[in-house]
N, C-alpha and C positions, 0 to 999 in steps of 0.2 A: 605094102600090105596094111590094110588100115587098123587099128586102137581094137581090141575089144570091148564092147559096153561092159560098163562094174554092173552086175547084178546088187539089188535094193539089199542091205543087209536090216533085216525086221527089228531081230534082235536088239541089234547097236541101237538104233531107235528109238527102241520103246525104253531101254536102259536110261537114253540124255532125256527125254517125256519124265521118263518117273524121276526124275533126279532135281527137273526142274520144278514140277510141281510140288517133291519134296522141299527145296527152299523157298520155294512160295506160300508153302505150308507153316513152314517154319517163321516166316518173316511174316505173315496173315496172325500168327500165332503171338510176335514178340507184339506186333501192334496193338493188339488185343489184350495183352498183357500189359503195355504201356498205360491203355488207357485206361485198363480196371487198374492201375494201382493209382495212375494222377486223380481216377474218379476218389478213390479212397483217399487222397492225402487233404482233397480240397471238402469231401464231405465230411470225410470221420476227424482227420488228427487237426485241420485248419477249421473245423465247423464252427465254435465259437466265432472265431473273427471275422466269416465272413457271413455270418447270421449278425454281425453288429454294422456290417457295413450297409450289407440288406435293411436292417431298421435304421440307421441312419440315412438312409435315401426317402423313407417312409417318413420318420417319424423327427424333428427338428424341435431343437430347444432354442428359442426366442427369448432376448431379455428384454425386460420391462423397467423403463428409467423410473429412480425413484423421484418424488417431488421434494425441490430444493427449499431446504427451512425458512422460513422467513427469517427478516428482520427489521426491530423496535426499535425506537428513543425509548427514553426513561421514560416518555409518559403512554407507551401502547401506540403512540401514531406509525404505521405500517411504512417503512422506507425503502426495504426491498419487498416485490411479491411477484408472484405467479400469475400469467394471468395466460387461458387455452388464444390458440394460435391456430389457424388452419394451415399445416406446412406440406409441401410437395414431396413424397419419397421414390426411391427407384428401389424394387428388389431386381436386383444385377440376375440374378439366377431365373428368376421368372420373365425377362427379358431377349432371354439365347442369347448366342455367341457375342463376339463381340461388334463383327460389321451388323447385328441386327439392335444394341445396343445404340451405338451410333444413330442408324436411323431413326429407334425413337427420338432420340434425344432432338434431331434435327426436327422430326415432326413436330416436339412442344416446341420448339423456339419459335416456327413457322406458324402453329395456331394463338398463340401468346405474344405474337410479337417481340420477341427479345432479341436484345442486342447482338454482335457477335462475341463482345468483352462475357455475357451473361454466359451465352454458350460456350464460350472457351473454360467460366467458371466450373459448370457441370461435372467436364474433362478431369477437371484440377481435384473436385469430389469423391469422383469416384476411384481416382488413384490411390485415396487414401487405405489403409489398414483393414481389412473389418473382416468379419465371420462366414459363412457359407451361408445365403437368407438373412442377412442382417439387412435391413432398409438402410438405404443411404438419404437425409435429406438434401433436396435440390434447389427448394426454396421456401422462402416462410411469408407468414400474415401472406397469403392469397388474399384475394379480391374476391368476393360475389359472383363476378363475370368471369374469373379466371378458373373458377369453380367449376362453372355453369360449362366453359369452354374445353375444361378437360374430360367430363362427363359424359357431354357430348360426341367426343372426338376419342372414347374410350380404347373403341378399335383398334384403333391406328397404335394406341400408348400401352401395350403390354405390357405390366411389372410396374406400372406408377399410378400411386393410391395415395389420394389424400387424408389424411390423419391429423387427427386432433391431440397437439400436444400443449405443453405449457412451456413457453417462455416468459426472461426475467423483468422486470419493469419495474423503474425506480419512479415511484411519483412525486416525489420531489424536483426532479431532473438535477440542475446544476447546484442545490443547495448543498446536497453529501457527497458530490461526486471524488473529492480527494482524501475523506474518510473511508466511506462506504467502499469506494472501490466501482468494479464492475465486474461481470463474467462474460466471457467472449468466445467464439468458435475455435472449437481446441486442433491447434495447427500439429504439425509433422513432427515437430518434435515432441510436445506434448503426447502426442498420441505412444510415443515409444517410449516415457518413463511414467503416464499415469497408468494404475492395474489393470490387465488387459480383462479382467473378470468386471470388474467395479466398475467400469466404465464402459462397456456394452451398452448400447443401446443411450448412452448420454453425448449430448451436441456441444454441451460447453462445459468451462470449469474457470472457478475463478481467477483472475488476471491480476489485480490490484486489491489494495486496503485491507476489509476485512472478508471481502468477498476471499482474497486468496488468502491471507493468515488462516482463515478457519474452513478453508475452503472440505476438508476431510469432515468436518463436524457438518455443514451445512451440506451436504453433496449426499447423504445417507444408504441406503443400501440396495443395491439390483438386486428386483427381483425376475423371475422366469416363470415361462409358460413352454408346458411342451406338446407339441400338435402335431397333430399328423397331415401327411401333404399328399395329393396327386401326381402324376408324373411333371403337371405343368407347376407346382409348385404352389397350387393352391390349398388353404388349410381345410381339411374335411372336417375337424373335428378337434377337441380341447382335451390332450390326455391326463395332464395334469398343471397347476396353476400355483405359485409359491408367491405372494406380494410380496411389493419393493417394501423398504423400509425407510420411511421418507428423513429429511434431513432434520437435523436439531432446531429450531428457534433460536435468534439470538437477542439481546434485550442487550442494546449500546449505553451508557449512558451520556450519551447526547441528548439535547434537549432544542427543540425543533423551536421553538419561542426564540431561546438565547442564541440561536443559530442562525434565526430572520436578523435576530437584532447587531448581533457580530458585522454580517455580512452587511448589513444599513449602514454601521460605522465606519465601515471600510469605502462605500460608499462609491466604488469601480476602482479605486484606485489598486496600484499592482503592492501586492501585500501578505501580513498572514496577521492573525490572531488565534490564540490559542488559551482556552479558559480551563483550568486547573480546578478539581477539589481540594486543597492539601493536607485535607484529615484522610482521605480513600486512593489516592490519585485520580482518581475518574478524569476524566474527559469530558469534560460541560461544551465545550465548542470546540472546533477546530475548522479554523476559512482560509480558503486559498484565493487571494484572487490576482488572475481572472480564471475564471473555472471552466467547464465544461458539462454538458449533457453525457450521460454515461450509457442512453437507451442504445446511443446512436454504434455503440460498440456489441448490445446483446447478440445481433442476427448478421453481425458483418457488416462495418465500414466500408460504406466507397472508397477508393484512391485519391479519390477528388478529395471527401471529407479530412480522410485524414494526413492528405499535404499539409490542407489549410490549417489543422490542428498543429500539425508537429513542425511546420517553418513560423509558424508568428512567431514575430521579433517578442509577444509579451509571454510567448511560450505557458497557456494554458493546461498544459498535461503534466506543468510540472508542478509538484507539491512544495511550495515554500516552505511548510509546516514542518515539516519531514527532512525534504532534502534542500533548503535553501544555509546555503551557508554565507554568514554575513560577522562582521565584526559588531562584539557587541557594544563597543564605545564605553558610555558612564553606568550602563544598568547593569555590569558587573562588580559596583565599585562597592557595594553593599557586602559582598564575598570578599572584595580584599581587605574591608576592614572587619572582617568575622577572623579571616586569618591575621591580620597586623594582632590585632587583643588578645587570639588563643594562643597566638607567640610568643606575647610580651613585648614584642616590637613597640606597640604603643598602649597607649590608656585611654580613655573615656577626656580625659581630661591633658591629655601630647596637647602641646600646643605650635605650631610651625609659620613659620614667616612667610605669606606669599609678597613678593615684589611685583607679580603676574609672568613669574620663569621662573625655571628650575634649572642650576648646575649641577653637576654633577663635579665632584673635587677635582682638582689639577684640569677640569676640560673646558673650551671656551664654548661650546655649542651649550644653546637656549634652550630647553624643553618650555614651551610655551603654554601659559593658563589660559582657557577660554576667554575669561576677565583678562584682556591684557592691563586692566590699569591695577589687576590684584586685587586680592580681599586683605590685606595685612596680615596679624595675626588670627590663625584659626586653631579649631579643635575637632574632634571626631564630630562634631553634634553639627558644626558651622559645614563643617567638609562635607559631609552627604546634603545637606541642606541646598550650598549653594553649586554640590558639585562640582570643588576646585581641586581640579586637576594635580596641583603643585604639592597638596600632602598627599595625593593616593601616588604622585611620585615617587616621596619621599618615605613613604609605608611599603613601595613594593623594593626600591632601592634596599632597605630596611630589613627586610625580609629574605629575600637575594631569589633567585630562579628557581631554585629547587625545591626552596620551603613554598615560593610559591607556586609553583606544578603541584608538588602534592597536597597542598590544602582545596586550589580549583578541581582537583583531579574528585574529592571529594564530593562536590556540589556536585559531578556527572559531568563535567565541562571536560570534552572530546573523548565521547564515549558514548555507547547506543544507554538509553535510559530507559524505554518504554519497554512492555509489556508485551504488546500483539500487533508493534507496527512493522513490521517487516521490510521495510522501505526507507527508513531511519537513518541516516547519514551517522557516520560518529563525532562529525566537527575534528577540531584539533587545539590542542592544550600543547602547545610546545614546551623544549625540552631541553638544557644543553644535551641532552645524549642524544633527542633526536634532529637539530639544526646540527650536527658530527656527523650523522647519517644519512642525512637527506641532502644539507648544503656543503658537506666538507668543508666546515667551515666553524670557529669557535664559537663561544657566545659571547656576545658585548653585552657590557654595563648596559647601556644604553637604550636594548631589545626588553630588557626588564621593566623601565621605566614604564615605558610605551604596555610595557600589557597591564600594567597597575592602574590603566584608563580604559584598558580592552579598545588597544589599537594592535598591531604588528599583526605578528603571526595565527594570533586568536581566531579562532573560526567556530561560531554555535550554531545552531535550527535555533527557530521561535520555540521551537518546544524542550530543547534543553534550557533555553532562558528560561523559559516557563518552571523547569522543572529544578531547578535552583534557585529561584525567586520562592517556590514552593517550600523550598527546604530553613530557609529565612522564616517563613510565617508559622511553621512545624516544628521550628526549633531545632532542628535537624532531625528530626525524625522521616526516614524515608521509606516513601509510597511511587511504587516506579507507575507513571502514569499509562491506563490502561483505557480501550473503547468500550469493550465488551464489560457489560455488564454481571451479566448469568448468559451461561451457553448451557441451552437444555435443562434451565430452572438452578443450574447450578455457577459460582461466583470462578472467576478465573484464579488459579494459583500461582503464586511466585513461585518458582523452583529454583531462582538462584537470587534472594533478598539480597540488596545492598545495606553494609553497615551503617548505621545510624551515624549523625554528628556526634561529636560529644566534648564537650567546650570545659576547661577548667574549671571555670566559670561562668553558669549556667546565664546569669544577670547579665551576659555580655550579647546573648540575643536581642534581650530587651532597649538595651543601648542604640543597637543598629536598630531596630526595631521603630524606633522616638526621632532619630532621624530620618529616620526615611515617610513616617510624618508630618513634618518639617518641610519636607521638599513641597507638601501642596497644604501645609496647615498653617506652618508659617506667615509672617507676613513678608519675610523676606525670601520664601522659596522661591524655587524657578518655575514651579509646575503650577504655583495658588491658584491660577488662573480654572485649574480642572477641577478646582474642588470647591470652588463655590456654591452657595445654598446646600452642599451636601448635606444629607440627614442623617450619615455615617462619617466614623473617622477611617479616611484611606492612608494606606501606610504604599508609598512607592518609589519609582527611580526612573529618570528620562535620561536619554542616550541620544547622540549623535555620531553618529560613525561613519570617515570618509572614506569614500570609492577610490579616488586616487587621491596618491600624494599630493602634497602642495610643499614646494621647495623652503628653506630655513630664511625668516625672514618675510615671507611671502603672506598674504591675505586670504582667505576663501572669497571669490568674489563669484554670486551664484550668476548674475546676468552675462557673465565670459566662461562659464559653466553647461557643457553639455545637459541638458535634462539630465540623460541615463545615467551622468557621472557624477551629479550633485548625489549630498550626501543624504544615506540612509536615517531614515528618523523612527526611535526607539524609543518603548515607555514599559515597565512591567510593574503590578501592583497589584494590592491585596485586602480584601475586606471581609469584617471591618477590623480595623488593625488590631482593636482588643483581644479578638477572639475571630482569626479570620476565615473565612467558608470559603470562598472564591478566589481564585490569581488568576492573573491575566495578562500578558505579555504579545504587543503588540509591534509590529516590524512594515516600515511602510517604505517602500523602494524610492528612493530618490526624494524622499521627504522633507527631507533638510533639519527641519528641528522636531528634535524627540518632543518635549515640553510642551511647544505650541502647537503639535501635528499630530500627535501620537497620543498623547495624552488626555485631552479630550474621549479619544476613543475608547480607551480604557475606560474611562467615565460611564459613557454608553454602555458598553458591556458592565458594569459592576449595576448600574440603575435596573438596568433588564432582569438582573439575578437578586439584586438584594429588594425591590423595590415594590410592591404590588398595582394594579391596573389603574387604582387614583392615585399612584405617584409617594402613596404613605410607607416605609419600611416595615418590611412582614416582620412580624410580631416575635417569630425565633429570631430575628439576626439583631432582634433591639438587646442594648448594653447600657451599663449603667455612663451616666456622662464623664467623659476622660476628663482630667485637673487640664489646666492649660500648658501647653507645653512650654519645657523649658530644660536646658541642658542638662544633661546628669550631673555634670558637677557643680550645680548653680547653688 
């Protein structure tokens, strides 16, 4: 018998209908609720925030670099300056994505011809740091044609806009470059510890000298422009404008005359001079040579340029001035008898036996006088005169290592001295506590001797020579020498003065002082030769200081002498000795003789400062005529 059909049940029906629609309703209703509340949370309680996002899409704050201070010699001649630049920028944001980035970027290689090293540079560019709309520069001083060729080919270059800035230019080129310093394209690290506000919109910052010691005073203040933009990132319109505050001025006291003339007396050879005020510290000269072009650092060094800079065997980049460290031989010997006399070790009037060697008690080794046939008997006056080794022996022997660490420690000898150089080695002033430290090892008699001629372990810059030969002319009064002269019209400050000399006996300057006139007024000095026809009295000291050893017994024989490894030749001196304005401490690498190599130069340099255009002595540095010399205790 077959199934009955189920008859349609209406009812049941229309009950699942209403039920469904009831959730549809329901669920129509939560959606609709959902999205009036997300409407409300992002219009009403989020409105602020996204009304700021809204005008930062619009409206963008652009910084504008401020212009870097100059910088003077004493006499106003412009050494650092600005000068406009037509340079290449990318805005990254007005460019799109990144594969359309790329493309431009290959477009300008392909209309400009550039390298593919050039183009990889681009790459290296843009990876840097920077803001939403900050321009990136791509390249600097464009050409005329390159100009003309980006202009043209505008199309194609979305987001790159040539602009007029200022770059740094030293016109001097190599004459200040180990003063002056340079400023250079601020690399990856810099870019993460200079102020990320202060430095928007700036390409470089300075690297060396006093471009970087004042680099905070010279670099002055961003300013900002805020503008409003299109969707393409173009500016419609200027909403508000805040100027940069440009950098300080700085006024060196270098002097660009005495800096020709320095660098004349050096005359290529590998060297340094360095010219002292020693009533101000000032800095009258400072040369390095062999030196370098500093332009060639503003906008980025080739690879090529600066292999060729940083492998020369004469090593140009590097400041002798500052950071050359050398023994200073006999032109320390003026300090060891500043300390023998404030001791009481000896007198004006000691008088000591040279046979041309020096024993030491119970020991058979010779400490040898340059004089090997001797001077006989000498005295303080004969000793700096003739420079015999055998009583600054027997003065430091005398005095013992500690007395004399802390009296050289005095003079600045192995210790930063300067004011604003930043680059400033400290030397080294040994120590028995620190040859315990460093050599494990005790101190000998013997390591005394030897620094009482400024041999062993002694290490100064020309410019701590300088700045101790200073302290001789001053009386000890000390002046830690500085570049800067006024920074923004105003004089640099000491903040941590070094204590003055201060001698029992004030007359025991003047002692050393008549000696070390002697050395070139004499007739029997070593240096007279430099003081001929002078129209001033020079008070000074020559040095010879060897590279290596030469075994006991042994000769210096300069023709079985490598060049590099003959000895260093040293002169340092001051004028005019009555009343002195100028010091000047010269160091010539592989020289041989202080006296007859160095000395001279020091000449040159003191003629150029004391002397005017026909050769007459300017009129302040004349003095009444010195008595003839003759030893203090004569």
């Amino acid at each position: 018998m077959p199934n009955p059909i189920p008859l349609k049940d209406h009812e049941k029906e229309k009950g699942l209908v209403n039920r469904r629609l009831l959730v549809c309703g329901l669920l129509v209703l939560a959606l609709a609720l959902s999205l009036v509340a997300r409407l409300y949370f992002l219009q009403v309680i989020q409105y602020d925030y996204h009304s700021t996002v809204s005008e930062n899409n619009r409206v963008h704050v652009l910084p504008i670099a401020p212009e870097r201070g100059l910088v003077y010699d004493r006499n106003g001649v412009v050494l650092a300056d600005n000068r406009p630049s037509f340079n290449l920028t990318l805005t990254r944001e007005r460019a799109g994505n990144s594969a359309q980035v790329a493309q431009v970027l290959d477009n300008l290689a392909q209309i400009l011809h550039l390298t593919d090293e050039q183009r990889h540079d681009f790459d290296k560019d843009l990876k840097r740091s920077r803001h939403p709309f900050e321009p990136v520069t791509l390249m600097y001083e464009l050409t005329e044609e390159q100009i003309a060729d980006i202009a043209v080919n505008q199309f194609r270059l979305p987001g790159l806009d040539v602009d007029a800035q200022f770059v740094r230019e030293y016109p001097q080129g190599e004459l200040f470059a180990h003063s002056l310093g340079y400023v250079g394209r601020i690399n990856e690290h810099e870019a993460k510890t200079l102020d990320q506000t202060e430095y928007r919109g700036t390409q470089s910052v300075g690297k060396t000298g006093v471009e970087r010691f004042y680099e905070p005073q010279l670099h002055g203040h961003v300013g900002f422009e805020e503008v409003e933009t299109n969707a393409q990132g173009r500016v419609m319109r200027v909403l508000r404008h805040t100027d940069p505050v440009p950098g300080q001025n700085i006024t060196l006291s270098l002097d660009i005359n005495l800096q020709r003339a320095a660098e004349k007396a050096l005359d290529g050879r590998r060297g340094a001079i360095v010219a002292l005020d020693p009533n101000t510290g000032e800095v009258l000269a400072m040369v390095s040579e062999p030196g370098f072009d500093p332009n060639l650092f503003v906008t980025g060094i080739s690879f090529k340029q600066y292999t060729a800079l940083r492998d020369s065997i004469d090593r140009p980049l590097f400041n002798r001035v500052l950071r050359g460290l050398y023994a200073p031989g006999s032109t320390i010997k003026p300090e060891v008898a500043v300390a023998g006399l404030d001791s009481g070790v000896i007198n004006a009037g000691t008088r000591i036996f040279d046979p041309g060697y020096y024993q030491l008690p119970n020991y058979d080794h010779k400490y040898r006088n340059w004089n090997r046939a001797g001077d006989g008997w000498v005295d303080l006056y004969s000793a700096i005169m003739r420079s015999n080794d055998v009583y600054f022996y027997e003065t430091a022997h005398r005095l013992g290592i500690d007395r004399l660490h802390d009296y050289l420690s005095r003079f600045g000898i192995g210790q930063k001295v300067s004011l604003d150089m930043f680059e400033e080695a400290p030397g080294l002033m040994p120590s028995e506590q620190w040859k315990r430290a460093t050599r494990r090892q005790p101190w000998f008699p013997g390591e005394t001797l030897i620094l009482g001629i400024g041999q062993g372990y002694m290490q100064v810059t020309p410019l701590q020579l300088a700045q101790a030969t200073s302290l001789i002319a001053s009386k000890g009064v000390w002046h830690r020498p500085h570049l800067a002269q006024t920074i923004g019209g105003q004089p640099p400050v000491d903040s941590n003065p070094m204590p003055n000399i201060v001698l029992h006996d004030p007359n025991e300057w003047e002692q050393v002082n008549r000696g070390m006139q002697a050395v070139l007024h004499d007739p029997r000095g070593i240096a007279r030769q430099s003081a001929v026809n002078a129209q001033y009295r020079i008070a000074g000291k020559s040095g010879t200081a060897q590279v290596v050893a030469i075994r006991q017994g042994e000769r210096y024989n300069r023709n079985k002498t490598a060049e590099r490894n003959r000895d260093n030749a040293l002169f340092v001196g001051f004028a005019p000795a009555e009343k002195p304005q100028i010091v000047v401490a010269v160091m010539i690498e592989n020289g041989e003789a202080g006296g007859r190599v160095a000395g001279p130069v020091v000449r040159e340099v003191l003629d150029a400062w004391l002397l005017d255009q026909d050769g007459h002595l300017k009129p302040q540095y004349a003095s009444p005529a010195p008595s003839p010399l003759k030893p203090p205790h004569a």
